[in-house]
C-alpha positions, 0 to 999 in steps of 0.5 A: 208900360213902364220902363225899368231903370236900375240904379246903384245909389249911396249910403246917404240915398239907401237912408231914406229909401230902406224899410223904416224911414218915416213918411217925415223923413222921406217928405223934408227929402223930397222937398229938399230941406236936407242937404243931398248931392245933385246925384243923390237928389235926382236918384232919390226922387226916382226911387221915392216915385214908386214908393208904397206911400201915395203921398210920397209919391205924388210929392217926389214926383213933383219935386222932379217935375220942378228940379232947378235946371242947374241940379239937372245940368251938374248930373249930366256933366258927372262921369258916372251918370246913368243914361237911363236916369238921364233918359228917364229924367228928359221925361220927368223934369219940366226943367230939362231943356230938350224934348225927351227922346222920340221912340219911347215913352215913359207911362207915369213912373218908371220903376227902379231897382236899387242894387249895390254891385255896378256890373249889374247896370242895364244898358240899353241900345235905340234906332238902326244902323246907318250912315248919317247924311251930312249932306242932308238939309237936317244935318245942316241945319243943325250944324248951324244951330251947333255954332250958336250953342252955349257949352250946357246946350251941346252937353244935354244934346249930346246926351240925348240927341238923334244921331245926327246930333252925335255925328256933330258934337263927337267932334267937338273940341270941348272933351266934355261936350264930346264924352257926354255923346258916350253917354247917350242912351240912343247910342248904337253899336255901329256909332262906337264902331265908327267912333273907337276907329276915327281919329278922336282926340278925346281919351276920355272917350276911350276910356267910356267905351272900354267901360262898357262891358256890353260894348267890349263883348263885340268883336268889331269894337274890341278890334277897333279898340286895340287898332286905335291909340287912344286906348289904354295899352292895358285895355288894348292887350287884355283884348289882344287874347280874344282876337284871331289869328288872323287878326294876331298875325296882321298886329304882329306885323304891323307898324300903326300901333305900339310896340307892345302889343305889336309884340305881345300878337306875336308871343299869343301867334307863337303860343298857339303854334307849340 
């Protein structure tokens, strides 16, 4: 069954994919005979491997299979990238360095909807909960592997490595390396969890996970958030009003975090009580 991906695309993308683009058009695009951002070729292609013509199609989705490799890595390193197209690709791309994720599999083409309004992005999370074994023999091993990677390797197998490789590389010292394990598709709950109350040092991460609206609907994760000091103060305080008393009460008193919200617990405490 193929999985559907949906994908908010730019002006220069919508160009070629709305009703009325010539079959030319589409092909000097695929073949990349016009000039496109790394982003806007990627998620062109995708769009074009479901196009109504079988001779569009067939040549978008050889020119995803042959991608070059640094196309692919400037995609992975943007901020905004969409796991699905990062997942979606690792299936698509002979260039993509890594094995595509092991629990699903992509048949042929994926299918793409193309939407204009970023809330509407799916998210989508993979594997069960558990603590991961560093005393593992698996964990070890690739833990050295870790030590002889070069920055791009640790980039895509933060994007899309199992949780042994994301309890790794969340730690490392390049915000880069480490931002990109938000990114993963495979990503679960219970990891955001553990990762909004431990000690990063990496705002952006922060950052990723307060963006998420799917993650910020969890209680744990928006207790975590406000817990940790790494999370922008007006984040912090805008999910300071959709915790309980209990929780109020035990910020209101408390002197691990800042002053404001510390002060802001107690006039929510007091509000309830008039």
């Amino acid at each position: 069954m193929a999985e559907k991906v949906t994908v908010i695309i730019s002006p220069v993308v919508a160009a070629y994919v709305r009703p009325g683009t010539t079959a030319e058009q589409k092909r000097a695009a695929c073949t990349g005979t016009v000039s496109l951002s790394a982003a806007d070729r990627l998620i062109l292609l995708l769009c074009l491997v479901k196009d109504s013509e079988p001779a569009i199609r067939e040549i978008a989705l050889s020119s995803l299979k042959e991608i070059p490799k640094d196309i692919i890595t400037e995609y992975l390193a943007r901020d905004d990238s969409n796991p699905l197209v990062i997942k979606a690709l690792s299936h698509f791309c002979s260039n993509f360095p890594l094995p595509p994720p092991p629990q699903d599999t992509v048949e042929s083409v994926i299918e793409t909807d193309l939407i204009d309004d970023p809330d509407e992005l799916d998210s989508q999370q993979e594997e069960d909960d558990g603590a991961v074994d560093e005393e593992g023999e698996a964990f070890k091993s690739k833990y050295k592997m870790v030590q002889t990677m070069g920055i791009a390797e640790k980039i895509k197998m933060a994007l899309s490595g199992d949780k042994e490789w994301r309890s790794i590389l969340i730690k490392d010292a390049n915000k880069l390396i480490s931002g990109s394990v938000i990114k993963n598709p495979r990503i679960t709950e219970a990891e955001v969890i553990t990762i909004a109350k431990g000690g990063i040092q990496n705002d952006e991460i922060m950052r990723l996970i307060c963006a998420n609206k799917e993650w910020v609907k969890i209680y744990k994760i928006r207790k975590a958030l406000i817990e940790n000091s790494r999370t922008p103060v007006q984040n912090a305080l805008k999910y300071l009003a959709t915790m309980g008393d209990k929780d109020l009460a035990s910020y209101a008193k408390s002197k691990n975090i800042p002053t404001v919200i510390a002060t802001m617990a107690k006039r929510l405490l007091l509000n309830k009580k008039r």
